[in-house]
C-alpha positions in Angstrom: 4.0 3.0 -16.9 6.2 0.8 -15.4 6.6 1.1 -11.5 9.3 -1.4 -10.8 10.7 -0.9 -6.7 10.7 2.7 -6.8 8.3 4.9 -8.1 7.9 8.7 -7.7 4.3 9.4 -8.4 1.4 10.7 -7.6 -2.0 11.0 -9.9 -4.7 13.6 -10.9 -8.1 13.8 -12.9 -6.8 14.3 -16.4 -8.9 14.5 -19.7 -12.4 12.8 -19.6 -12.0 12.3 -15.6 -9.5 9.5 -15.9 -6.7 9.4 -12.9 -2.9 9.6 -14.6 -0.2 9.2 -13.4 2.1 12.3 -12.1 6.0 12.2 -12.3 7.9 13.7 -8.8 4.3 13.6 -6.5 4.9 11.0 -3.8 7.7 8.3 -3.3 6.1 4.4 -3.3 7.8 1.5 -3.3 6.8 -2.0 -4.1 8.0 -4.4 -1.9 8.9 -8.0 -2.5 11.9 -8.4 0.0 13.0 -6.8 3.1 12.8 -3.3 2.7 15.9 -1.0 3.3 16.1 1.6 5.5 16.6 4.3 3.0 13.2 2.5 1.1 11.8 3.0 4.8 12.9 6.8 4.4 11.8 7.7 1.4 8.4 6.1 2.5 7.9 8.1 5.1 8.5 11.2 3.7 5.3 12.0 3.4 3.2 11.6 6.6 6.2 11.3 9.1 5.1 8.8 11.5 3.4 6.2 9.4 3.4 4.3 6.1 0.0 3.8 3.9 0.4 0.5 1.5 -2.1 -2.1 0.1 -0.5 -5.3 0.2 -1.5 -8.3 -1.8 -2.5 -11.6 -0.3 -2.0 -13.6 -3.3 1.5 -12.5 -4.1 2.6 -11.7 -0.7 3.8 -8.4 -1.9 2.8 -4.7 -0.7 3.3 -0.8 -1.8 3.9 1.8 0.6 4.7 5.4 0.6 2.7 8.5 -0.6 -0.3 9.9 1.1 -3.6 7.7 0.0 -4.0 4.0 0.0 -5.1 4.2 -3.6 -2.0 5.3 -4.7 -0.6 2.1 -3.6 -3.0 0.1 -4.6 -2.7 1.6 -7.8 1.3 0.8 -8.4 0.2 -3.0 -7.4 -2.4 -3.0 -10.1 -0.3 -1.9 -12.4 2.4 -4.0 -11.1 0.0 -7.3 -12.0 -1.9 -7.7 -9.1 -5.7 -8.3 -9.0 -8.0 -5.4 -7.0 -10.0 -8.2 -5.2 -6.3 -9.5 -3.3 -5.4 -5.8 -2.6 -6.2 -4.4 1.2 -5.2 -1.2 2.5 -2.8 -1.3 5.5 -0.7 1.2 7.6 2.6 0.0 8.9 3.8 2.6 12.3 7.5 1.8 12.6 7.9 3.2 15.8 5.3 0.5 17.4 6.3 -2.7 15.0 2.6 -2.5 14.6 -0.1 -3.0 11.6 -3.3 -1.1 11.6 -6.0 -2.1 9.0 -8.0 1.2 8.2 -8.1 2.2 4.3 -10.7 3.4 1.9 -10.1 0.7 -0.3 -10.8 -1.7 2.4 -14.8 -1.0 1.4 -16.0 -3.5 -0.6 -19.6 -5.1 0.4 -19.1 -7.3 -2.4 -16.3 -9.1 -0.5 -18.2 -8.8 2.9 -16.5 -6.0 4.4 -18.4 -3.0 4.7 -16.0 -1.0 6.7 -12.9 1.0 6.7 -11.5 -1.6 8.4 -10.7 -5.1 7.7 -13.5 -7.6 9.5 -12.3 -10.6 8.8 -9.5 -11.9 10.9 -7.8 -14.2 8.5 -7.5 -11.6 6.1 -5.9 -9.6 9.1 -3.9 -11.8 9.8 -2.3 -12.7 6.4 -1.8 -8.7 6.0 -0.1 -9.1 8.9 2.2 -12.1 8.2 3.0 -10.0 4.6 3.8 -6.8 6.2 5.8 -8.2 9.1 9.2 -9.6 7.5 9.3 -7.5 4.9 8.6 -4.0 7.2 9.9 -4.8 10.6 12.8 -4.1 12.0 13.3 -1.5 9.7 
């Protein structure tokens, strides 16, 4: 499946357990460049007030949209990215803010053992990622 910018999907536990992907579920986007306020729509569609995405911090790239992290972090993995470079993020365009609480953030293996992302230089680079290509949207 190829997600390109705009992707309408969402998954469920198909044969054998394995997730796949479902046509018309959620909208998420992949963002490489500003986002447009129709992209800005379409990811809030689903919870209102807030965006979920996973953003990569080696290519600087993020997807948002759809109700779970994982969903996002899925389109990026599928988009190229590597699961070890992908953190889960919420971006609250009313506030211009970034909160750092995800699921997929849990990964002793990388030293962070919490929901939310412990180290502050990885915060920070979410951060500097999420910023020009969310705000002032």
């Amino acid at each position: 499946m190829n997600f390109g910018s705009r992707v309408r999907f969402g998954f469920f536990l198909g044969a054998k357990g394995r997730r796949e992907a479902v046509e018309g579920a959620a909208v998420i986007h992949i963002i490489r460049e500003w986002a447009t306020k129709q992209q800005m729509e379409e990811m809030l569609q689903m919870l209102e007030t807030y965006v979920k995405l996973a953003v990569d911090l080696e290519r600087g790239v993020l997807a948002g949209g759809g109700a779970l992290h994982a969903d996002c972090e899925a389109a990026l993995l599928e988009d190229g990215s590597r699961q070890e470079d992908v953190w889960g993020a919420d971006w609250i365009p009313s506030a211009q803010q970034v909160t750092f609480e995800s699921l997929i953030n849990i990964r002793p293996r990388q030293n962070n053992s919490s929901l939310e992302i412990l180290d502050s230089g990885i915060r920070e680079r979410v951060a500097e990622i999420v910023k020009p290509l969310l705000g002032g949207v």
